[in-house]
N, C-alpha and C positions, 0 to 999 in steps of 0.2 A: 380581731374582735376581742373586748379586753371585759371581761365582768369577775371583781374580786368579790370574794367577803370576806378571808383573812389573811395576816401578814401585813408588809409594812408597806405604805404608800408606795408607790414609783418618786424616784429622783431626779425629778423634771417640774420645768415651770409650765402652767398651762397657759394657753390664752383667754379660757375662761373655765369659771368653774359655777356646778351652778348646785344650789345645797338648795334638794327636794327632789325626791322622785317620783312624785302626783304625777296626776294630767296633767298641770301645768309644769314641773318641770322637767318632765320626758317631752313634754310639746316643745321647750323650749331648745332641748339639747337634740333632738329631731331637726327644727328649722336652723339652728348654729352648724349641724352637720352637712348640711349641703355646701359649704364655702369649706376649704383647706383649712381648717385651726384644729389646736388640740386642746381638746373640750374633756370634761370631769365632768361627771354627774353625780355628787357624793348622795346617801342618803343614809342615816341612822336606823332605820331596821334590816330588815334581810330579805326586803323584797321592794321592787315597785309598785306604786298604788298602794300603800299596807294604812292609808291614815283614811282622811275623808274622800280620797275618791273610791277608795273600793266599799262606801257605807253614804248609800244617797238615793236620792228615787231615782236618778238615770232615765230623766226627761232629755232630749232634746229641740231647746227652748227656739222661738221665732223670735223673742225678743218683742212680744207685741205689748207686752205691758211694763217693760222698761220705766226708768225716767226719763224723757227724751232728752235730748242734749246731752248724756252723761257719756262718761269714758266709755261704763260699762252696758249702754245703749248699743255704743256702735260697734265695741266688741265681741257681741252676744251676737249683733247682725250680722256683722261678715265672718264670726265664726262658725253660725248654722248654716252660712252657702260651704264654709271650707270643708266642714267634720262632715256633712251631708253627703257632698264629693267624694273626699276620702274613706267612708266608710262605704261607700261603693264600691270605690278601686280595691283595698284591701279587704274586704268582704266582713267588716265590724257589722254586728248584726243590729239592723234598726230598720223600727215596723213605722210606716208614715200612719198612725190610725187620725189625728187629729183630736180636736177639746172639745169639751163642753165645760162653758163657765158657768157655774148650775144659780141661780137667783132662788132664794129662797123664802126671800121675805122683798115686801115694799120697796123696802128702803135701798135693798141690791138688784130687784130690778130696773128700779130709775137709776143705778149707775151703770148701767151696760152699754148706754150710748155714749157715754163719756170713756168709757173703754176702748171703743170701737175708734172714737175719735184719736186716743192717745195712739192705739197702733196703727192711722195713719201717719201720725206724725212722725213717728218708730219707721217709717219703711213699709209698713205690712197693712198691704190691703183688703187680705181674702175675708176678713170676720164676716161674722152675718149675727143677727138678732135674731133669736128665734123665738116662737110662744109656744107655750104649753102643749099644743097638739105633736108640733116639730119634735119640740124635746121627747116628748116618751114615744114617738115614731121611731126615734135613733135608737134611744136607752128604754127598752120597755120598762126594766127592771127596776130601774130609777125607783127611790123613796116616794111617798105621797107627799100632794105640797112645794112640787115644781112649778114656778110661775114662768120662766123662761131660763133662757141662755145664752151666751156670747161664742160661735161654733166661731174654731179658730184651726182650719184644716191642715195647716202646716206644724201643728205639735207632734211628736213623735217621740217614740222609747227606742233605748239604744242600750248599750250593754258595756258599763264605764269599764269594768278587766280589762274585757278586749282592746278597748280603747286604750287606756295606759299601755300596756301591753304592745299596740304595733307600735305605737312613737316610742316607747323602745327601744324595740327589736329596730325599728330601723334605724335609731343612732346610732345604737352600739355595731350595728354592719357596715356603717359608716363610718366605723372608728372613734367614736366617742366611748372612753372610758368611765364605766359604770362603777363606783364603790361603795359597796352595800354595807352593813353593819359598822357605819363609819360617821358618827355622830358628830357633827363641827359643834366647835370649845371656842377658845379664846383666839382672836381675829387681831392681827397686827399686820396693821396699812402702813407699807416704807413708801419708798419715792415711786418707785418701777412695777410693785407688786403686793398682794397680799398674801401671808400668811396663817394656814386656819390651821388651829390646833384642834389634832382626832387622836382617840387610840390607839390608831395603827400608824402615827405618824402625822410631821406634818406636811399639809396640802399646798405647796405655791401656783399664785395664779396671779395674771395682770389685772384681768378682770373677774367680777363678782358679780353674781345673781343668785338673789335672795328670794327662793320659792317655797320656804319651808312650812306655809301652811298657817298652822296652829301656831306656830313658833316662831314665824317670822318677824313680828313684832321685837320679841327676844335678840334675832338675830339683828335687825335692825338699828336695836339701842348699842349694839357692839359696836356698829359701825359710826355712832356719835347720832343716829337719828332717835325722834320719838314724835313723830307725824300720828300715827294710829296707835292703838291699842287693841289686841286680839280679845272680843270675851268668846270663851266656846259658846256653842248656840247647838244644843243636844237636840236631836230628830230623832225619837222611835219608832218605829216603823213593824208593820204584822205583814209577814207573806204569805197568802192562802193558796190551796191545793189546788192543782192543774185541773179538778173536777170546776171550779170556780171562776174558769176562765169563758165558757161561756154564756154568763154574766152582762158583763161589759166590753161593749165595743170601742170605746173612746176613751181619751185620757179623762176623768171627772174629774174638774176643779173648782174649786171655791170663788167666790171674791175675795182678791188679795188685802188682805191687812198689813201694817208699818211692820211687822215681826217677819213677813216673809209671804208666800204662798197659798199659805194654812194646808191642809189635811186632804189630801187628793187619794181616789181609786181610780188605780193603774195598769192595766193591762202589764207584764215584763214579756221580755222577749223571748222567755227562756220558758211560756207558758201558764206565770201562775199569777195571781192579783195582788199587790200591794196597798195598804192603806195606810197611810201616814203623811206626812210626818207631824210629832209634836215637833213646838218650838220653845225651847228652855235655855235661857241663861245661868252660866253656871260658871264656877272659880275653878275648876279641875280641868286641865287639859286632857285627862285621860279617864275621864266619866263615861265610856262606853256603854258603858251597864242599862238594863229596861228597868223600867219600875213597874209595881204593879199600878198607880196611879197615872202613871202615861198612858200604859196598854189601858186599863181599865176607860182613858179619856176617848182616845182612839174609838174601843168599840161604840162606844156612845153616840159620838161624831157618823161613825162609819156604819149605822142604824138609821141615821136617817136618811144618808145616800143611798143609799143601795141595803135593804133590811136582808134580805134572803146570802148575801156574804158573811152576816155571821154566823149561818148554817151549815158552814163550810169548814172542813178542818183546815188546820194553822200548820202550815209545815216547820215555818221559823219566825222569831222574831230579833230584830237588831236594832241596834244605834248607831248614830253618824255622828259627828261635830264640825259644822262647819265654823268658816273664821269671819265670825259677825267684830265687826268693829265700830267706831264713835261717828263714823261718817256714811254717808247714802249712797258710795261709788268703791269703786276698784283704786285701791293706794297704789299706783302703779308710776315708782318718780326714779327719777336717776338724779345721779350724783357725778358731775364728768371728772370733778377733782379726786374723787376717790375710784373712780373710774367704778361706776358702783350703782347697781340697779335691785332696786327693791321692790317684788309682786306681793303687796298684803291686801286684807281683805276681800279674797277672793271665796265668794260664797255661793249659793246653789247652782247660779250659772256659770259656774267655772268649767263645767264639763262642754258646754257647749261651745264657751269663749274662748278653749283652750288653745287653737290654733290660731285663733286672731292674737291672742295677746304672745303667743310666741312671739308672731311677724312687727308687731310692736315691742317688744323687747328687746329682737333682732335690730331694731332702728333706734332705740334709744345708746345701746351699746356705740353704734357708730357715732353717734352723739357725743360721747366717752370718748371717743378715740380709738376705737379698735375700726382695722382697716382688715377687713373679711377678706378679702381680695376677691376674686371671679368665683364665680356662681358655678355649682357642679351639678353633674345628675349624679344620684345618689339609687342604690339598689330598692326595687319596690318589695312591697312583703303581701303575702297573702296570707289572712290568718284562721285557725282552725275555728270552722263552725259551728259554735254551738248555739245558737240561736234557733226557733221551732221557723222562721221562716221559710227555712231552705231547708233542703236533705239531709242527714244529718250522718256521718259514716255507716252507720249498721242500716242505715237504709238504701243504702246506695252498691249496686249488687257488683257493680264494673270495682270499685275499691276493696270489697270482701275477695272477688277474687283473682285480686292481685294480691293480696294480703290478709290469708285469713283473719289476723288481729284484729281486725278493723267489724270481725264479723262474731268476735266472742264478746260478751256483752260482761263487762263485771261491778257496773252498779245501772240496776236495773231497773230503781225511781226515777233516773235520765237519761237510761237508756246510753251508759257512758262506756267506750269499748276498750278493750287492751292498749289496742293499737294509738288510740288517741292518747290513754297514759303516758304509754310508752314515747310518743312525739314531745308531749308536753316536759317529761322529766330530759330531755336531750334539746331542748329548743335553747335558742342562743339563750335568752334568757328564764333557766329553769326554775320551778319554785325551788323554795326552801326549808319548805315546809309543809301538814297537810293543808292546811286552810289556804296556801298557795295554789297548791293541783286543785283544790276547789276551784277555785275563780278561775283557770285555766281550762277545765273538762267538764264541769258541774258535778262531778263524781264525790258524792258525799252529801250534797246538797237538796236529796230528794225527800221525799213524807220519812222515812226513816231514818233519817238525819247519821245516815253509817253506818245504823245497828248490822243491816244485812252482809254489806260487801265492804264495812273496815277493814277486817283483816287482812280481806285479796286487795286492797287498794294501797295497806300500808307496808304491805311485804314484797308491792313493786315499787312504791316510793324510795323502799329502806336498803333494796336489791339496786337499786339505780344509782343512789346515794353512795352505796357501798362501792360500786365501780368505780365511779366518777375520783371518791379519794383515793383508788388504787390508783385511778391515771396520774394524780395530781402527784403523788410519792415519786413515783417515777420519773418525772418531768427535772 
């Protein structure tokens, strides 16, 4: 198992390398790990998931209102049967609650049967039409002024960390070479191979995969293309107090507009309400920042869904950017002469789509010329619980005592234990940081956003930390 962040590349060619470590390109070096090759996973910060997947609503989509025909139609479809599966097997926490498409006026009532139609054309047949008595039968709480619904039972929240996180865990057990803090530069295609220039070296590979997200575009022009263009596409988003969860039972959604989704109240897994997101176009790839003029849009919107939510305190608020581009689909094309495959414009549904456009990626590559050779089983992973689904360590009495740790609780707005710290900062792939054991434990992430239990959480981070570079001296 190989996970760097400093010091100089390894001096070897690989067979592939793939620059992003999103969902999409830990899905990608996941499904490349199952076959013999020797795979890189470069990424430019110091952790997995650290851009747009770890900042997004964490639907997982059916695909019902898709464009039909498109790439990202069918990739959305057969990757809600795969992530669906898989987050079963490894125990990624995701709540099936189902939608409501809320109609609010005339004009979005009479399109809910053209909705319904489009997600049969999509594959999905469960919708249903509802009226006004049905809708606030489901949603009491619901705003005044619901004329109907599009009930679409197959939506569901998932919990994208976790996600990033096992696909992973499981390449790198699989021997995929993970290189963190390792930003790709300058890209020179010879006959046999390419070479990417990074700080710690450069990187050789036969083959390329371009999953870097916001950047891909970027990366894309190196390699002589200019198909797409990345604009960021900023989503702010409000999370409200776990007192606010018995609210809403369903995922609330709008009717979709050309910008995206629009503005949904969401149940998360992890207990608390989301309402967001905006959708803004912007020139900054690293515009994560809220505005007051977003939040302030947000409450507005989110007053008349659901009025009694903003009664609710606000644990946190964030931003995302995904990678809105000039076209209505997934830029998803190969290059065989350059032996060379580029995943841009992967946007909201990326999290869904992630395992489908691996297994697509996997096929375009052989496309290229890479010869995988035979199929392997690969190690399965089980990942730590933190989702309010299931039990959660400190409730589970057979784990306390096998291991007290698991039974001292050190941040106490999620209920997050020693003992789970303590796994998180030794798991194959550790954070790097705190806002990493964040997304790993939920530890820091409650109404008091740290004030309480920083100290005890940053003095096991910085205690774990410190050994870890005692080992690495020695070595």
């Amino acid at each position: 198992m190989t996970v760097t962040t400093t010091g100089d590349l390894p001096d070897e060619v690989y067979d592939v390398a793939i620059i992003g470590a999103g969902v999409v390109g830990t899905a990608i070096a996941r499904e490349l790990a199952r076959y013999r090759l020797r795979i890189a996973l470069v990424e430019a910060s110091d952790d997995v998931g650290n851009g747009t997947s770890k900042a997004n609503t964490a639907i997982l989509h059916t695909g019902f209102d898709a464009t039909p025909g498109t790439l990202e139609a069918r990739l959305v479809r057969e990757g809600y049967q795969r992530l669906t599966a898989y987050a079963a097997e490894t125990g990624i926490p995701l709540e099936p609650l189902g939608a409501l498409l809320v109609a609010w006026d005339g004009e979005q009532l009479a399109a809910l049967p053209s909705l319904a139609e489009k997600a049969v054309r999509n594959g999905y047949h469960e919708t249903a039409v509802l009226g006004t008595e049905a809708v606030y039968a489901r949603e009491p709480h619901l705003g005044p002024g619901a004329l109907g619904a599009l009930e679409v039972p197959g939506e569901s929240v998932i919990c994208p960390w976790t996600t990033t996180l096992a696909y992973a865990t499981q390449a790198v057990r699989a021997g995929v070479a993970l290189h963190l803090n390792c930003p790709a530069g300058a890209i020179t295609t010879g006959v046999d191979h390419h070479e990417i220039a990074t700080p710690r070296g450069v990187l050789r590979t036969r083959h390329l995969v371009n999953a870097a997200g916001l950047y891909s575009d970027e990366i894309n022009r190196r390699l002589g293309h200019e198909e797409f263009t990345v604009t960021p596409r900023r989503g702010q988003l409000i999370v409200f107090d776990k007192f606010a969860r018995g609210l809403v039972d369903h995922i609330l959604l709008p009717v979709p507009t050309a910008l995206g989704k629009g503005v949904l109240v969401a149940p998360t897994v992890y207990g608390n309400v989301l309402l967001g997101p905006t959708a803004e176009d912007l020139d900054d790839k690293t515009a994560t920042g809220s505005s007051a003029g977003g939040l302030a849009s947000l409450r507005e919107k989110g007053a008349r869904i659901l009025p009694e939510l903003l009664e609710e305190e606000v644990t946190a608020v964030y931003a995302g950017l995904r990678a809105a581009t000039e076209h209505g689909d997934f830029q998803i094309r190969a290059d065989p002469g350059r032996r060379y495959v580029a995943v841009g414009g992967i946007r909201s549904t990326g999290l869904t789509a992630s395992m489908a456009i691996a297994a697509h990626v996997a096929q375009l590559l052989v496309d290229c010329g890479l010869d995988p050779g035979p199929e392997r089983e690969i190690e399965s992973v089980r990942m730590p619980t933190i989702g309010e689904a299931f039990p959660r360590p400190y409730q589970r009495a057979d784990l306390i005592a096998a291991d007290p740790a698991y039974g001292t609780v050190v941040c106490h707005c999620e209920r997050v234990t020693r003992g789970e710290i303590r796994d998180a900062l030794t798991a194959t792939v550790p954070p790097a940081s705190l806002d990493g054991l964040r997304r790993r434990t939920r530890a820091l992430a409650g109404r008091c956003q740290g004030f309480f239990c920083g100290a005890a959480v940053r003095a096991q981070f910085e205690a774990a930390t410190a050994a870890q570079d005692r080992t690495e001296a020695r070595r």
